[in-house]
C-alpha positions as CSV (number, residue, x, y, z in Angstrom):
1,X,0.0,0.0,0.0
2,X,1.0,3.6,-0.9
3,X,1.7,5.7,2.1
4,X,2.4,9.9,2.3
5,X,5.3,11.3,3.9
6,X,6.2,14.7,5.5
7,X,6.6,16.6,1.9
8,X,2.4,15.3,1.2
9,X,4.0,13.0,-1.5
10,X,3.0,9.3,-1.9
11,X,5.5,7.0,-2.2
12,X,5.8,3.0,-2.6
13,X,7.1,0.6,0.1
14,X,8.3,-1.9,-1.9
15,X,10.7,0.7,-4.0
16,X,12.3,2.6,-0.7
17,X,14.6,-0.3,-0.5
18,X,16.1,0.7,-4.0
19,X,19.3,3.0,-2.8
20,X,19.6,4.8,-5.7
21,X,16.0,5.2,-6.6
22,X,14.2,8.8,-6.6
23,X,10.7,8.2,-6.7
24,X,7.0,9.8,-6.1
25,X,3.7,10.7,-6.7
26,X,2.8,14.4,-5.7
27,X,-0.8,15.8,-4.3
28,X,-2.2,18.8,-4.6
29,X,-0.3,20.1,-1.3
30,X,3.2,18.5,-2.3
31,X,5.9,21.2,-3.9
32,X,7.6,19.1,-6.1
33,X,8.6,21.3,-8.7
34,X,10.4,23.0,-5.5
35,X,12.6,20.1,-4.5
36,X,14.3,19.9,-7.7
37,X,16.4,21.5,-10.0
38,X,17.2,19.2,-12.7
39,X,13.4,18.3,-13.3
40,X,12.4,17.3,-16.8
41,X,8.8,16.9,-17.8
42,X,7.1,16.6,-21.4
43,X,4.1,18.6,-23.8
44,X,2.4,15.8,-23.2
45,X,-0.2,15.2,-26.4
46,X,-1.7,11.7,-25.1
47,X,0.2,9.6,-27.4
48,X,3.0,6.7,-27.4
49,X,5.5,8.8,-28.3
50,X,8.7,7.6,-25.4
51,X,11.4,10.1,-25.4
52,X,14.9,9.8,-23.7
53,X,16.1,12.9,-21.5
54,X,19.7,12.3,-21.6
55,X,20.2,14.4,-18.4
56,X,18.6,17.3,-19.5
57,X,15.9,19.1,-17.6
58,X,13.2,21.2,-18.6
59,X,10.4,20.7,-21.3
60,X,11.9,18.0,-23.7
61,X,9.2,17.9,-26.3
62,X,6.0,16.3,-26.8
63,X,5.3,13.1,-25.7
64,X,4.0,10.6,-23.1
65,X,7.2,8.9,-21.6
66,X,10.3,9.8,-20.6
67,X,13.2,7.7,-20.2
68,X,16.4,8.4,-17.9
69,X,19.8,6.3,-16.7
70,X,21.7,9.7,-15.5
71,X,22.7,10.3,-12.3
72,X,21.0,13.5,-10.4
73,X,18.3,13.4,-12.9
74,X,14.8,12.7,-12.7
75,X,12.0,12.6,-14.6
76,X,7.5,13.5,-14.2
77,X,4.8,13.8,-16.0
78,X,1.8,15.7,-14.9
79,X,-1.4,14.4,-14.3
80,X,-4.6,15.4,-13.0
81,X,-6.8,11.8,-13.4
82,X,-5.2,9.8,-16.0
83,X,-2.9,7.3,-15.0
84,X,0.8,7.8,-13.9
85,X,3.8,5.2,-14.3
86,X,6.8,4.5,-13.0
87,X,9.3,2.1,-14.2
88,X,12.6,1.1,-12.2
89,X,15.2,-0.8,-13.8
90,X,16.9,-1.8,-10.4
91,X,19.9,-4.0,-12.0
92,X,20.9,-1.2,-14.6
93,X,19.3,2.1,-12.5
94,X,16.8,3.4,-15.3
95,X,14.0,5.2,-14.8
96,X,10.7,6.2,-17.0
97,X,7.8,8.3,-15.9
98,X,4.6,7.6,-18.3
99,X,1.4,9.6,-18.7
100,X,-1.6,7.3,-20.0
101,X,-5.3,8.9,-20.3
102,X,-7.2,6.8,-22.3
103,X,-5.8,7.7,-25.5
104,X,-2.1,6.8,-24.2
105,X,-3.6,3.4,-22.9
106,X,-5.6,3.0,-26.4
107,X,-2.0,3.5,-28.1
108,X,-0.3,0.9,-25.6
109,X,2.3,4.0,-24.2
110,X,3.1,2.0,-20.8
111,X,4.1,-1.0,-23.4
112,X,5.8,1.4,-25.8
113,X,7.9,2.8,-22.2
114,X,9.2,-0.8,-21.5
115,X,9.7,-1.6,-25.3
116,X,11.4,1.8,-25.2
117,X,13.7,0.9,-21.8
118,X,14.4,-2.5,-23.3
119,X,15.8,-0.9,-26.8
120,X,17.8,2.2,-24.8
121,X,18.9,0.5,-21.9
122,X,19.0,-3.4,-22.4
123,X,16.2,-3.7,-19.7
124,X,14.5,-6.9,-19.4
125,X,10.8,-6.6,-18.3
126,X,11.0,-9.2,-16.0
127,X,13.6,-7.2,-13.9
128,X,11.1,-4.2,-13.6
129,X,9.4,-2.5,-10.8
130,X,6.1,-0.5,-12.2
131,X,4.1,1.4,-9.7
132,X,1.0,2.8,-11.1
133,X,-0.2,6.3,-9.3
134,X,-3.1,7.8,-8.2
135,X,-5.6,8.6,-11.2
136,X,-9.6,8.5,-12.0
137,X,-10.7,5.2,-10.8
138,X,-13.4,3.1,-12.1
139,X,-15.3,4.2,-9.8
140,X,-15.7,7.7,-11.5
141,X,-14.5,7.3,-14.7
142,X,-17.8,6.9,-17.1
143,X,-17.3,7.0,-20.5
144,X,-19.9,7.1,-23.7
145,X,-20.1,4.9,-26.5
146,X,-17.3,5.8,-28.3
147,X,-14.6,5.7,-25.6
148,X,-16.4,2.4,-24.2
149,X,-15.4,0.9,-27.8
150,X,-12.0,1.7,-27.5
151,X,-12.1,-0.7,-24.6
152,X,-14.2,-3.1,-26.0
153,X,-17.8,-2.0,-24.3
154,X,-20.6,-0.7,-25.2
155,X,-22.8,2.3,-24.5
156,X,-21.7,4.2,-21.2
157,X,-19.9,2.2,-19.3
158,X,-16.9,2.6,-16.6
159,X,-13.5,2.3,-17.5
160,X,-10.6,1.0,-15.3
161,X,-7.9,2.6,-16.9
162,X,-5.5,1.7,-14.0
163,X,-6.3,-2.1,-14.7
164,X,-5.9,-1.8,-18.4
165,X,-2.3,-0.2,-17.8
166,X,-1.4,-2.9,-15.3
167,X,-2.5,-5.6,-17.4
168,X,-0.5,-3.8,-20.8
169,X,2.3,-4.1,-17.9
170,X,1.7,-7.9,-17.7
171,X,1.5,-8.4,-21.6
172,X,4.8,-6.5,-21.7
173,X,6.6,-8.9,-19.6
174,X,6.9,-7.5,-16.5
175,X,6.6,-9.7,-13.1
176,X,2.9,-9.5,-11.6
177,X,4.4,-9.1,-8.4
178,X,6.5,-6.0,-9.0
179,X,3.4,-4.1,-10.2
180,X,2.3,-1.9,-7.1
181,X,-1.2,-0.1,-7.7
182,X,-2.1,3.2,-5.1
183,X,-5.9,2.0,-5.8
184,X,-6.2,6.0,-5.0
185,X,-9.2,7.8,-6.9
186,X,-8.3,11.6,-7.9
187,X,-11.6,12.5,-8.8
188,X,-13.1,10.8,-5.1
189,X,-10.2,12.3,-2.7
190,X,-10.4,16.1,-3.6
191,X,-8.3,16.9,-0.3
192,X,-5.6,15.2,-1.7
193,X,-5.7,15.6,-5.6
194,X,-6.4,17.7,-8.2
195,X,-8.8,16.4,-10.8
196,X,-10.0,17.7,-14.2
197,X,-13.2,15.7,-14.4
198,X,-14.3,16.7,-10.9
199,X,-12.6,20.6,-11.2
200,X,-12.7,21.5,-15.1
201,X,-10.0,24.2,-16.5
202,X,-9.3,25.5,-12.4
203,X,-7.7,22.0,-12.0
204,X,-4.3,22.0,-11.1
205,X,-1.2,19.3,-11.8
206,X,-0.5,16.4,-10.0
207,X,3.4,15.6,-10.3
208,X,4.5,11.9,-10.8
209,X,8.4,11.3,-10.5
210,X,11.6,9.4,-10.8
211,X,14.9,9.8,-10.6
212,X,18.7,8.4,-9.8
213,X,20.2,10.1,-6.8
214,X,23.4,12.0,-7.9
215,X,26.3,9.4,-8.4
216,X,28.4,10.9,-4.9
217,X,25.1,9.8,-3.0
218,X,25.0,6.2,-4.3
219,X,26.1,3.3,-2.2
């Protein structure tokens, strides 16, 4: 299970063991843009475009993933109800951050990330961690008959984008057991998250990140 620390950021037991590992998923009351200096983020466009940010920070470009193996650099992609990623190559220290709404997820991006890890890095999917953040849950998340097709439904119908990505995840090759899901719902937790569905255009932006601690810090 997810838990919050002191800076209001949700993080993931099972990935606090990783020593080199930078890693989080913001609410609305966490400054992350604040605690670093070497962020990179995307224009994201809801695609399955994976780009690799080579150490630089900033907006890279548009696109739904970004990749990362540098020391002191992390990555996030904003979010405020679709579905945030995070892969962790813990043999080779990689990192990706991946936004899926349901376009992304229609367009496979969490597959495309690992694909994309596999091809920069030599990852193997077995040897991933994925932790899937807080997003719109099923719960919430109606959908008409178009958008319900994309899934394979009919008519208005809720969609469990978190359990289409994890499953993707599964089909991709990584271990069932090293996917972590929050099972937090943006839209039904307003004092913790920001949510477009629930707020509209005054929504803010939920930040989802990873990162490798700077190589002086490593053990």
């Amino acid at each position: 299970m997810f838990y919050k620390d002191s800076r209001q950021v949700y993080r993931v037991p099972e990935l606090d063991s990783i020593s080199w590992l930078i890693h989080g998923f913001g609410t609305r009351h966490s400054a992350v843009l604040a605690l670093f200096d070497n962020l990179a983020t995307l224009r994201q466009i809801h695609s399955s475009t994976c780009i690799a940010a080579e150490g630089r920070s900033g907006v890279l470009g548009p696109g739904d993933a970004l990749l990362e193996n540098t020391p002191g650099a992390v990555v996030a992609v904003r979010t405020a109800d679709c579905i945030p990623v995070l892969l962790v190559d813990e043999r080779l220290r990689a990192v990706a951050a991946v936004h899926a709404g349901w376009r992304g997820t229609v367009a496979c991006i969490v597959q495309r990330a690992v694909e994309s890890m596999r091809e920069r890095f030599g990852t193997s999917p077995a040897n991933l961690h994925a932790a899937i953040g807080p997003g719109i849950g099923q719960c919430c998340y109606e959908v008409g008959p178009e958008v319900a097709a994309q899934f394979g439904g009919q008519g208005r119908t809720h969609i469990d984008l978190a359990g289409a990505n994890r499953r993707q995840l599964v089909e991709a090759g990584v271990t069932p057991g090293r996917i972590y899901a929050s099972n937090l719902c943006t839209m039904c937790r307003p004092e913790d998250f920001h949510s477009f569905r629930r707020d509209g255009e005054a929504a803010g932006r939920l930040f989802s990140f990873a990162g490798i601690r700077p190589a002086l810090q490593l053990s």
